[in-house]
C-alpha positions in Angstrom: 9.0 -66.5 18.8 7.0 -69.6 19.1 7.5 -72.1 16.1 4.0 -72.0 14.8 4.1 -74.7 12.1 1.2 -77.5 12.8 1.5 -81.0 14.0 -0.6 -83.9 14.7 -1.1 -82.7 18.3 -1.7 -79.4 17.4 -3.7 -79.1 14.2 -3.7 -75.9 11.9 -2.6 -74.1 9.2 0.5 -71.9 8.9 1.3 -69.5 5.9 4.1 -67.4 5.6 5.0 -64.8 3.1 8.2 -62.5 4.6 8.1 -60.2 1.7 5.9 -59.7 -1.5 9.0 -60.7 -3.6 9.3 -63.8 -1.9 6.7 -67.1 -2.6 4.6 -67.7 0.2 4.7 -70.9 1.9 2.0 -73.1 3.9 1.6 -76.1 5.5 -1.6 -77.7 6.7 -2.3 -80.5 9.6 -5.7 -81.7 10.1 -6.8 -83.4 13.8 -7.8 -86.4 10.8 -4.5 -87.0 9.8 -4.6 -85.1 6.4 -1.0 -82.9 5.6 -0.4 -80.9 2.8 2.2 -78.0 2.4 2.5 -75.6 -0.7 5.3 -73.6 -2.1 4.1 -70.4 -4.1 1.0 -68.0 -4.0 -1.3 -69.5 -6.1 -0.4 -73.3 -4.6 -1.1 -71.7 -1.4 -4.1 -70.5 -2.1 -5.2 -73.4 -3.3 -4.5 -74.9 -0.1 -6.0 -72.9 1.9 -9.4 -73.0 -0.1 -8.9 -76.6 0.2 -8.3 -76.4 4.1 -11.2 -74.6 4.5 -13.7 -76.5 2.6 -12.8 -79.8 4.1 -10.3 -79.8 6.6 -10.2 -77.7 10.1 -13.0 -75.9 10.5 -15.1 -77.8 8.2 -15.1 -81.0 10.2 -17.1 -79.0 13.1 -19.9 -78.3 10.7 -23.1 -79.7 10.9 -24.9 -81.2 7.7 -28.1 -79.8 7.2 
């Protein structure tokens, strides 16, 4: 399997979670520079909410 965790030249978000009784993990790289990685379903979530709202995607929104 292909290491999927994101760097600088390829941006992204990768969560992992191999079991329910296991944390989940992330880690985030924005094409901006940003990093962030999180250890534990609620801190993930919270990085992902995060992620969406002003990394990743969000840079390719236009303002209205």
């Amino acid at each position: 399997m292909a290491d999927l965790t994101p760097t600088p030249d390829h941006p992204g978000l990768h969560v992992t979670k191999p079991d329910p009784s296991t944390p989940a993990t992330a880690t985030a790289v924005c094409h901006c520079g940003a990093t962030a990685t999180a250890t534990g379903d609620n801190q993930v979530r919270a990085l992902v909410e995060g992620y969406t709202a002003n990394h990743g995607p969000a840079h390719h929104r236009k303002s209205r």
